[in-house]
mmCIF entry with sequence, helices, sheets and N, C-alpha, C, O atoms, coordinates in Angstrom:
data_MODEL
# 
_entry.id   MODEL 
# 
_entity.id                         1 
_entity.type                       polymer 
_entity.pdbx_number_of_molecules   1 
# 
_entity_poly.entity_id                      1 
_entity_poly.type                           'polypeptide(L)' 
_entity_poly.nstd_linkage                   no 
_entity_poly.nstd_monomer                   no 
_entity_poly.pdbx_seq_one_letter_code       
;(UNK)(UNK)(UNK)(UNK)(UNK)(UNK)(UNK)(UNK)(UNK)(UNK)(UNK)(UNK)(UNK)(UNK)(UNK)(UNK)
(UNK)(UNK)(UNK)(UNK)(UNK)(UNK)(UNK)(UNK)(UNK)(UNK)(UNK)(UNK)(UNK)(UNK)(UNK)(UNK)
(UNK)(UNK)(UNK)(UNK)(UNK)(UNK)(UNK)(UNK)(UNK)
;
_entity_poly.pdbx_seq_one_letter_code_can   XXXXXXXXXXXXXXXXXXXXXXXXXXXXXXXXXXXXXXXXX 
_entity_poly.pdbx_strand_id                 A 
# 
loop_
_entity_poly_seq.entity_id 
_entity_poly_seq.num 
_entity_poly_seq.mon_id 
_entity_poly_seq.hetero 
1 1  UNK n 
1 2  UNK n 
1 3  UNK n 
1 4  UNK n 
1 5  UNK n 
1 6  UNK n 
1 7  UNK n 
1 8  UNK n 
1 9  UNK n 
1 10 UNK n 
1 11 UNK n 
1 12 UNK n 
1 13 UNK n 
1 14 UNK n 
1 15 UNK n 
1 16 UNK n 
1 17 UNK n 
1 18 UNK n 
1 19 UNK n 
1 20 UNK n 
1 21 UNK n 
1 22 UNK n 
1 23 UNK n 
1 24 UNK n 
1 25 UNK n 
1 26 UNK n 
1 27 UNK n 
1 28 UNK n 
1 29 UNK n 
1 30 UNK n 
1 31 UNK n 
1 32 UNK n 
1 33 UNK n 
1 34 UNK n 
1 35 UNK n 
1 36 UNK n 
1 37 UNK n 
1 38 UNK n 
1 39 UNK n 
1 40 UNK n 
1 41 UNK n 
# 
_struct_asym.id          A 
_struct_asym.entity_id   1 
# 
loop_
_struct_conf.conf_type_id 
_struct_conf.id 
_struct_conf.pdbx_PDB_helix_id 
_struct_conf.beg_label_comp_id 
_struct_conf.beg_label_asym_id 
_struct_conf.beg_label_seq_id 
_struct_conf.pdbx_beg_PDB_ins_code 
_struct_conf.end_label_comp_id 
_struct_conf.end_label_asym_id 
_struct_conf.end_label_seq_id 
_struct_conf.pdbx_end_PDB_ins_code 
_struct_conf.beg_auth_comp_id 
_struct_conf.beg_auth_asym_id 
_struct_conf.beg_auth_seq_id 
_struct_conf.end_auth_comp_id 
_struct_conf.end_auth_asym_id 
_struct_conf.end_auth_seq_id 
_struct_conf.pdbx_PDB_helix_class 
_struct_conf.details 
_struct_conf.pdbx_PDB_helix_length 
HELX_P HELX_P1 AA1 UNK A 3  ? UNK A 24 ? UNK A 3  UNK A 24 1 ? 22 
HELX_P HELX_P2 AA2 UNK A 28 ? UNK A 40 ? UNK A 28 UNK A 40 1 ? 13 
# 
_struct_conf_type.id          HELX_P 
_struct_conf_type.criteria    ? 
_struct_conf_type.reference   ? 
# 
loop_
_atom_site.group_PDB 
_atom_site.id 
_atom_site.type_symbol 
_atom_site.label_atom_id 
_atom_site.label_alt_id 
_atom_site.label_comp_id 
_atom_site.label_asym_id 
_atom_site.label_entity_id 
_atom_site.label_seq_id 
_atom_site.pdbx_PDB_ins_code 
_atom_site.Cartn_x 
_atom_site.Cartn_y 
_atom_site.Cartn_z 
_atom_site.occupancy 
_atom_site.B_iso_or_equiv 
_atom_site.pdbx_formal_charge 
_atom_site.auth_seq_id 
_atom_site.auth_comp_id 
_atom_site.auth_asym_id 
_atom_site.auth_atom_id 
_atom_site.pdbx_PDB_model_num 
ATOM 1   N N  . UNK A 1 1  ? 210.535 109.971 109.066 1.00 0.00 ? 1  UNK A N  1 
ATOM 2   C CA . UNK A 1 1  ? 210.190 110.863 107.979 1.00 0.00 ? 1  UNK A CA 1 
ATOM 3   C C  . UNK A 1 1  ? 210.725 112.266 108.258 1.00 0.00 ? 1  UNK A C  1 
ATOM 4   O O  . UNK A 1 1  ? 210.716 112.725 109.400 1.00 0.00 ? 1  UNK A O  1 
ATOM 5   N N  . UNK A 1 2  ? 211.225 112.992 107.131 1.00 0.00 ? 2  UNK A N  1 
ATOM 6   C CA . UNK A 1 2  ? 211.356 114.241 107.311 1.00 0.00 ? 2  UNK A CA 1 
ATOM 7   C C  . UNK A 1 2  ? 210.331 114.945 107.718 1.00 0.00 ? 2  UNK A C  1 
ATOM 8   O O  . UNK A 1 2  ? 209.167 114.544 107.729 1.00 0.00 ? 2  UNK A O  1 
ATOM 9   N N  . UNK A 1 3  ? 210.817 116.297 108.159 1.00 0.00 ? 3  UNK A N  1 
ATOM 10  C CA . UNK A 1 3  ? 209.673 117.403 108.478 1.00 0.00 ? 3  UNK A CA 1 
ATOM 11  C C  . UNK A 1 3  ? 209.094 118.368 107.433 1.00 0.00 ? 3  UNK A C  1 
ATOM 12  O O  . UNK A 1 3  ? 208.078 119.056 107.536 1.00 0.00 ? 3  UNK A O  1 
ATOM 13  N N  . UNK A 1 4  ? 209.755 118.294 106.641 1.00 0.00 ? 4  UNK A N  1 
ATOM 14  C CA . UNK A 1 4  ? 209.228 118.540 105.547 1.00 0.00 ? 4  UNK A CA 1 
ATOM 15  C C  . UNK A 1 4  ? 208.036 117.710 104.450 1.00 0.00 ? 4  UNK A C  1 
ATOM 16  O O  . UNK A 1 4  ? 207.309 118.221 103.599 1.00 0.00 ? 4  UNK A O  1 
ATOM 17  N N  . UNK A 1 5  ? 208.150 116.519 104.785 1.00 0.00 ? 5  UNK A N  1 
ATOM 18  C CA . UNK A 1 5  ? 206.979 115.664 104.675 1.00 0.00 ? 5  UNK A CA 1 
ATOM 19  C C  . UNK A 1 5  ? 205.690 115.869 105.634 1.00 0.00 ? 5  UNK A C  1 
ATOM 20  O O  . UNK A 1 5  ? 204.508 115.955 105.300 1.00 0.00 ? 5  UNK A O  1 
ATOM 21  N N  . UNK A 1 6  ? 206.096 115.907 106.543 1.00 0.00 ? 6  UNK A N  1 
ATOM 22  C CA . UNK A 1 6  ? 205.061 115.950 107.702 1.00 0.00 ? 6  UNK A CA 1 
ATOM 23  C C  . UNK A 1 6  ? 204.259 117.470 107.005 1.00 0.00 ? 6  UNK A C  1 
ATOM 24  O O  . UNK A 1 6  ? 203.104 117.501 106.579 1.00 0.00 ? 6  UNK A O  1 
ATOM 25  N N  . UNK A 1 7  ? 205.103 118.490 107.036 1.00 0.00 ? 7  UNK A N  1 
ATOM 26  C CA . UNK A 1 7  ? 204.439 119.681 106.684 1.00 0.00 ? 7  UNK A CA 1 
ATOM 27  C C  . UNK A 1 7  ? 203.605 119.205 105.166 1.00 0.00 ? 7  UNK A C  1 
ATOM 28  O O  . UNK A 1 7  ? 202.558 119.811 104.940 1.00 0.00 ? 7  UNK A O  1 
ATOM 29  N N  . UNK A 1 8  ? 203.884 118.550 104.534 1.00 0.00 ? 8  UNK A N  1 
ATOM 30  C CA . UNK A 1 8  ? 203.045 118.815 103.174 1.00 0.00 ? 8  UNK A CA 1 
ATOM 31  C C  . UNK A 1 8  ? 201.828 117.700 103.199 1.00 0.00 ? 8  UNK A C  1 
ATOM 32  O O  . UNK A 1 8  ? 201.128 117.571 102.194 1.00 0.00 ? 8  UNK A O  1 
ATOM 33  N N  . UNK A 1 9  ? 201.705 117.277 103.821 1.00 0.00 ? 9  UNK A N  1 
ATOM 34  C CA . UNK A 1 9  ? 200.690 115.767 104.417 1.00 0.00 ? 9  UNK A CA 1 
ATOM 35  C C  . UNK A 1 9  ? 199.685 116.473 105.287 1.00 0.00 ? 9  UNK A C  1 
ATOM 36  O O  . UNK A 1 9  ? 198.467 116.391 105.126 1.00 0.00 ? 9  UNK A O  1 
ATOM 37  N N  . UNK A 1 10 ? 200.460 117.367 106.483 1.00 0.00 ? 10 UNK A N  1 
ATOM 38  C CA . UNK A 1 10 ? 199.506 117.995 107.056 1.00 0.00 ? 10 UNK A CA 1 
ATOM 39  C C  . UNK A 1 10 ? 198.710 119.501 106.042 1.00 0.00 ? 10 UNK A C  1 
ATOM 40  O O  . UNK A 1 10 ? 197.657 119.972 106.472 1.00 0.00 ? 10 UNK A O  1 
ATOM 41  N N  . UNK A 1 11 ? 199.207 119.958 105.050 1.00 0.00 ? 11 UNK A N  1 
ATOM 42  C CA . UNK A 1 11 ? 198.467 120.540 104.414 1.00 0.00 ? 11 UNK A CA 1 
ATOM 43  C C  . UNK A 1 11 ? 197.682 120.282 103.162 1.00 0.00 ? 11 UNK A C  1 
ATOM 44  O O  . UNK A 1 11 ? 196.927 121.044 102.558 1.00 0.00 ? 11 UNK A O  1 
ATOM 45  N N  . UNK A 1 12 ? 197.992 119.160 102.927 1.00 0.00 ? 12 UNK A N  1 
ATOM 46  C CA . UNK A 1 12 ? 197.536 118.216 101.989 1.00 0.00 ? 12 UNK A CA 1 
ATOM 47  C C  . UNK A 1 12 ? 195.924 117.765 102.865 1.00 0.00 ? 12 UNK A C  1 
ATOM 48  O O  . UNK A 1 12 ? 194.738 117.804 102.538 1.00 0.00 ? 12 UNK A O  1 
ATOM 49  N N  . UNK A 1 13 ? 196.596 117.394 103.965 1.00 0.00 ? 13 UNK A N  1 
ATOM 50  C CA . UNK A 1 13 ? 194.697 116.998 104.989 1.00 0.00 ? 13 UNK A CA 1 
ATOM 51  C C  . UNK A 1 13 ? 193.744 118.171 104.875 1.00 0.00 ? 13 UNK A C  1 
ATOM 52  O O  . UNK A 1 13 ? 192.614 118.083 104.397 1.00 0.00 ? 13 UNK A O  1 
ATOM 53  N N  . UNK A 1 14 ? 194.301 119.294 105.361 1.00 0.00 ? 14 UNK A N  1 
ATOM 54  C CA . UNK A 1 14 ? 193.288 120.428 105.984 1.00 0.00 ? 14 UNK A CA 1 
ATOM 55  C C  . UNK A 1 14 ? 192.998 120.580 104.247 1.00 0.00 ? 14 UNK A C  1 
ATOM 56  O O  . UNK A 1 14 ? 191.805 120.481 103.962 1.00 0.00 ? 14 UNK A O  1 
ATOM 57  N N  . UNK A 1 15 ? 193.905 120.798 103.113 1.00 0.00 ? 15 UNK A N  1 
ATOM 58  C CA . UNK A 1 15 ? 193.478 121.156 101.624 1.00 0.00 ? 15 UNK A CA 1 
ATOM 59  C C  . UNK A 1 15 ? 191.940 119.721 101.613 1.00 0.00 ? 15 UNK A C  1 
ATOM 60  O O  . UNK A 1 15 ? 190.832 120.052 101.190 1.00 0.00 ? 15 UNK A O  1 
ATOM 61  N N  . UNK A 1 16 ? 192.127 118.687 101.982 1.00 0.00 ? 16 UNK A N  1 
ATOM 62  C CA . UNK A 1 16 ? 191.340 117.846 101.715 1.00 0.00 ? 16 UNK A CA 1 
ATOM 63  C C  . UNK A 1 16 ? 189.641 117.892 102.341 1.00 0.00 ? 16 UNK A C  1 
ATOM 64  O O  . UNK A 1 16 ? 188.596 117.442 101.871 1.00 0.00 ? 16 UNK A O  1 
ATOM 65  N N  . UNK A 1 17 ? 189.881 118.496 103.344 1.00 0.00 ? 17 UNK A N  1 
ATOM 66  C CA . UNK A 1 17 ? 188.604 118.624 104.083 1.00 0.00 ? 17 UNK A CA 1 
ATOM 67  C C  . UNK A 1 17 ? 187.664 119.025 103.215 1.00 0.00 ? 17 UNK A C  1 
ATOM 68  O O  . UNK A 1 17 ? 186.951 118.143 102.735 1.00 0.00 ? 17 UNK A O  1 
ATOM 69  N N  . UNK A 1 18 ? 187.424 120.549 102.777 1.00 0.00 ? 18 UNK A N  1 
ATOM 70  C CA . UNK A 1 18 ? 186.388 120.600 101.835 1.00 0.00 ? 18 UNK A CA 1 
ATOM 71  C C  . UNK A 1 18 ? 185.753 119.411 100.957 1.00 0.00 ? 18 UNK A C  1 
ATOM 72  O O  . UNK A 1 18 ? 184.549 119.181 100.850 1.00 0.00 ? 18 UNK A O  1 
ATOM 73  N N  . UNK A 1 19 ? 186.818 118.695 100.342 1.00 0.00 ? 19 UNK A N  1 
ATOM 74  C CA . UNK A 1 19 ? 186.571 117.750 99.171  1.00 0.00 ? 19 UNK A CA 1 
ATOM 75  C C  . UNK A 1 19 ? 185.684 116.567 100.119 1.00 0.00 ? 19 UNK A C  1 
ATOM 76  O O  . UNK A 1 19 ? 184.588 116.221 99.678  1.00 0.00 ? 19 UNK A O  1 
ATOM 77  N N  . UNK A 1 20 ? 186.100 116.061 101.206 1.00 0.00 ? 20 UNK A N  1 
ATOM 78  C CA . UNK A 1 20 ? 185.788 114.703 102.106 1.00 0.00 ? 20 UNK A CA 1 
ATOM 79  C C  . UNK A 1 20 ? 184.361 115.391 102.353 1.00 0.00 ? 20 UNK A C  1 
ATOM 80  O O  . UNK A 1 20 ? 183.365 114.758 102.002 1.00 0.00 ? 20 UNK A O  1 
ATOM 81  N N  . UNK A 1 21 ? 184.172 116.996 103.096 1.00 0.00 ? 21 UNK A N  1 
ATOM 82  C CA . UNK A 1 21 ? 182.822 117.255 103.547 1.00 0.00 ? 21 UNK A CA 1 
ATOM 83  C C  . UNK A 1 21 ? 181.835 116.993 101.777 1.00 0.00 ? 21 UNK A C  1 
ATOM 84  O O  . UNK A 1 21 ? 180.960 116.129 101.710 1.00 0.00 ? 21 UNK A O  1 
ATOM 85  N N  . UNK A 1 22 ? 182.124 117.705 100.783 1.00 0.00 ? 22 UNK A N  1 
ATOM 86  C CA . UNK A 1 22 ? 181.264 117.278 99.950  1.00 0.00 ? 22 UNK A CA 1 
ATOM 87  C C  . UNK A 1 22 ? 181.045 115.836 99.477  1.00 0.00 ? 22 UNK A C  1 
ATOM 88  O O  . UNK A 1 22 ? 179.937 115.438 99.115  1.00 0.00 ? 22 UNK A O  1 
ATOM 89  N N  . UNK A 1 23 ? 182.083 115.110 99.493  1.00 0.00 ? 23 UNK A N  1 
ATOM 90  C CA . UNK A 1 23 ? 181.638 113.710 98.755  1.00 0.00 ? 23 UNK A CA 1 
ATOM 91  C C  . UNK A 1 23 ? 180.885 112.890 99.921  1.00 0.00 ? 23 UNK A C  1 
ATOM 92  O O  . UNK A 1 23 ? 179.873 112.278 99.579  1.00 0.00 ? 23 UNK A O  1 
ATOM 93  N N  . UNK A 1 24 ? 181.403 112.807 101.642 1.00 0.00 ? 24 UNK A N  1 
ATOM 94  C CA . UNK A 1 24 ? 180.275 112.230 102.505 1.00 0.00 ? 24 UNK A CA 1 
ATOM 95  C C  . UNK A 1 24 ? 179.573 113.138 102.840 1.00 0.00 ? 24 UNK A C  1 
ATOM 96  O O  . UNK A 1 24 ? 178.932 112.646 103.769 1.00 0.00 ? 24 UNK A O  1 
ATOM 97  N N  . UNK A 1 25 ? 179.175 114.366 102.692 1.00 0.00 ? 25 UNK A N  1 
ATOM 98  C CA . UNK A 1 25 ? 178.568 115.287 103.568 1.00 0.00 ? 25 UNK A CA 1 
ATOM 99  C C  . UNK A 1 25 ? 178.241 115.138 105.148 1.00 0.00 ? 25 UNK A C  1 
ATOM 100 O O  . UNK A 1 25 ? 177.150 115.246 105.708 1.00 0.00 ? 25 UNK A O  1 
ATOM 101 N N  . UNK A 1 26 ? 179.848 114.785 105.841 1.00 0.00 ? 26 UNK A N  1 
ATOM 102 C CA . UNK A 1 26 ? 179.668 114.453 107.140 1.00 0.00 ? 26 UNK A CA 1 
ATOM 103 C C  . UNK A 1 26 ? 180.385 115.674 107.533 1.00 0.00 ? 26 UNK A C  1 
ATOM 104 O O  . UNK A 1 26 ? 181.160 116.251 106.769 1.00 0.00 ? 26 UNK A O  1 
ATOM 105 N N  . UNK A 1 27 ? 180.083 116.123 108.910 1.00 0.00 ? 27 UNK A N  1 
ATOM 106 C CA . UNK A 1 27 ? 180.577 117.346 109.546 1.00 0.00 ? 27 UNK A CA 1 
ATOM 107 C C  . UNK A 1 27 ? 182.343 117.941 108.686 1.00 0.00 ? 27 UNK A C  1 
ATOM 108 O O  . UNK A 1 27 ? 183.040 117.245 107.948 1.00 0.00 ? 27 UNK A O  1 
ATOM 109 N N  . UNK A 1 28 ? 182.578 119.150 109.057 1.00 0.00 ? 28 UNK A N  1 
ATOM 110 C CA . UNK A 1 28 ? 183.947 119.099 108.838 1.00 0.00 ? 28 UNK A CA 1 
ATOM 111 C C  . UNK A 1 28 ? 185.155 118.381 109.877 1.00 0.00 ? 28 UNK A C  1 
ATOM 112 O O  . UNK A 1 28 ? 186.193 117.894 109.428 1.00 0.00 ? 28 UNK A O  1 
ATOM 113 N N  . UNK A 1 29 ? 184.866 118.412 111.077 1.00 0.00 ? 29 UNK A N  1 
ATOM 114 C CA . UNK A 1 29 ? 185.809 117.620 112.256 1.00 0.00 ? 29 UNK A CA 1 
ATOM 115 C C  . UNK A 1 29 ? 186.121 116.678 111.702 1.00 0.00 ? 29 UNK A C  1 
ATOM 116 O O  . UNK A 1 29 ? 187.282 116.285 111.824 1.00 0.00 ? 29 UNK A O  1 
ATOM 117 N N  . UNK A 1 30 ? 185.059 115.872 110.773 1.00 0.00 ? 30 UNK A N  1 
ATOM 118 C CA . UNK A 1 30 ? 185.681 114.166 110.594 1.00 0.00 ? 30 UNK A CA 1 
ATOM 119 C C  . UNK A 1 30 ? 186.703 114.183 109.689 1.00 0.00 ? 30 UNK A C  1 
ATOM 120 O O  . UNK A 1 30 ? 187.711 113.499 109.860 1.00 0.00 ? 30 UNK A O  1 
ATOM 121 N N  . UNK A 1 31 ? 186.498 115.120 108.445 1.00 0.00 ? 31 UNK A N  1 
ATOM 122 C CA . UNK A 1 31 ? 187.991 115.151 107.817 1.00 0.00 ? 31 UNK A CA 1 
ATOM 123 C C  . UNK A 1 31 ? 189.115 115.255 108.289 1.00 0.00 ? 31 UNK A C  1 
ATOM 124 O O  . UNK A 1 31 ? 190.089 114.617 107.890 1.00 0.00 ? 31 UNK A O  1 
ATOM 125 N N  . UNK A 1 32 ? 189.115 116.457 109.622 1.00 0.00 ? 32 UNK A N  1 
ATOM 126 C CA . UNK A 1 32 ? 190.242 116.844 110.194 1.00 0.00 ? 32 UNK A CA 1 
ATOM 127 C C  . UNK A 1 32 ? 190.682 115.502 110.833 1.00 0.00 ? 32 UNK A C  1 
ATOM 128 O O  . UNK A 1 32 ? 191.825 115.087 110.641 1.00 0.00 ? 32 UNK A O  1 
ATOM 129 N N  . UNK A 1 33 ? 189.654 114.713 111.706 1.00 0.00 ? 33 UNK A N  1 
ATOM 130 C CA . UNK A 1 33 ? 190.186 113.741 112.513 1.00 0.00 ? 33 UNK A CA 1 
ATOM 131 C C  . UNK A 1 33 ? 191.392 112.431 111.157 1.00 0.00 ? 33 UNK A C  1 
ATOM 132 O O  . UNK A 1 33 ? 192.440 111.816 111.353 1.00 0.00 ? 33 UNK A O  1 
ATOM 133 N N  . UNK A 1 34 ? 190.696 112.532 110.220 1.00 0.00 ? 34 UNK A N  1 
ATOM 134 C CA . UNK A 1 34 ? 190.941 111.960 109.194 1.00 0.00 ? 34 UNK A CA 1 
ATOM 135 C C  . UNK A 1 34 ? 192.266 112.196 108.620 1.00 0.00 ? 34 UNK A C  1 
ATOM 136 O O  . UNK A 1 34 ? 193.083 111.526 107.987 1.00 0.00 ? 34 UNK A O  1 
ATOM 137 N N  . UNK A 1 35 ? 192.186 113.341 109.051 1.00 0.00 ? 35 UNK A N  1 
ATOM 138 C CA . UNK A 1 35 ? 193.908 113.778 107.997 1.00 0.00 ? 35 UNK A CA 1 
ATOM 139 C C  . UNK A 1 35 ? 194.588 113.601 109.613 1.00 0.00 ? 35 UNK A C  1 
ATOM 140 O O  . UNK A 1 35 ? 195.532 112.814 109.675 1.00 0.00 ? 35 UNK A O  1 
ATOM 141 N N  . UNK A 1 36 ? 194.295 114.072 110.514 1.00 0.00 ? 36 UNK A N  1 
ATOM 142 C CA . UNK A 1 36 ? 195.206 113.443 111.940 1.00 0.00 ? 36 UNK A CA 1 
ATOM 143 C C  . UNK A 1 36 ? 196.094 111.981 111.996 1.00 0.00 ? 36 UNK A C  1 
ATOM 144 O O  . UNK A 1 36 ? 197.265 111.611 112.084 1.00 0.00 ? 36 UNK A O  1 
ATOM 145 N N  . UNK A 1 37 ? 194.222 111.203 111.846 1.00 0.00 ? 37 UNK A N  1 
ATOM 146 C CA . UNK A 1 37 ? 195.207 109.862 111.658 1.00 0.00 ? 37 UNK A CA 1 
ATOM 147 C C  . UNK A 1 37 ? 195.473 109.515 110.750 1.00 0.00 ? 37 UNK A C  1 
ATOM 148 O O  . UNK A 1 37 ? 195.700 108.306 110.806 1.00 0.00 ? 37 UNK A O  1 
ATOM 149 N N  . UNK A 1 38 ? 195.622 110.002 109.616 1.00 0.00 ? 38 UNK A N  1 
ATOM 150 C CA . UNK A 1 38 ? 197.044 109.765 108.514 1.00 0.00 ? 38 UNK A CA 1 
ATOM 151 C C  . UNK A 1 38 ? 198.212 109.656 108.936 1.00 0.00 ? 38 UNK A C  1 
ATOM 152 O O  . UNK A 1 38 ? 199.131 108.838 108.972 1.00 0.00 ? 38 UNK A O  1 
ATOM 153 N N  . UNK A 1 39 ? 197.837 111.193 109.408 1.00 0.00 ? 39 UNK A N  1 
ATOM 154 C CA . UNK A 1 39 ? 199.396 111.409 110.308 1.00 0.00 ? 39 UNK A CA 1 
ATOM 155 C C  . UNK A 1 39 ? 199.829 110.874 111.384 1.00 0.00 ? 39 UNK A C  1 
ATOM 156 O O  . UNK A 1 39 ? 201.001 110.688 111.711 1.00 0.00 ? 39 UNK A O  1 
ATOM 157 N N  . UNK A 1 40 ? 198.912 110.630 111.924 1.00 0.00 ? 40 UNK A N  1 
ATOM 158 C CA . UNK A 1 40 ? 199.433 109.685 113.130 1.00 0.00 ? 40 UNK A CA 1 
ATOM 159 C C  . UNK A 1 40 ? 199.977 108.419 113.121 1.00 0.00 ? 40 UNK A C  1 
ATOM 160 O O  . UNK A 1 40 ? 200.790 108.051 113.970 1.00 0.00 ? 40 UNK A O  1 
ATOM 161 N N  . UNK A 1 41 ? 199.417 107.442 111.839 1.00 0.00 ? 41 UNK A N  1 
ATOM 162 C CA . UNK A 1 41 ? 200.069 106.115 111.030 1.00 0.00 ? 41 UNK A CA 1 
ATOM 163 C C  . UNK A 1 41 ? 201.294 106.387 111.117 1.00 0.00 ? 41 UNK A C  1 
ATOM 164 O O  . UNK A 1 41 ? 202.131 105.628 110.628 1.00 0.00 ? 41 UNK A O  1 
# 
């Protein structure tokens, strides 16, 4: 994949966190870990 993908995936995760903490109301870390292993796939 380009790096330019990588960059918009990884800001696409951290943009997502808020949304993941309100719909499970689980800590914020778990989103982050969440958008990690996206990226890590």
């Amino acid at each position: 994949m380009s790096a330019r993908l990588y960059f918009f995936i990884g800001v696409g995760a951290l943009l997502f966190v808020p949304v993941y903490k309100t719909i499970t109301h689980l800590p914020p870390f778990m989103g982050i870990l969440l958008g990690l292993g996206i990226m890590w796939w």
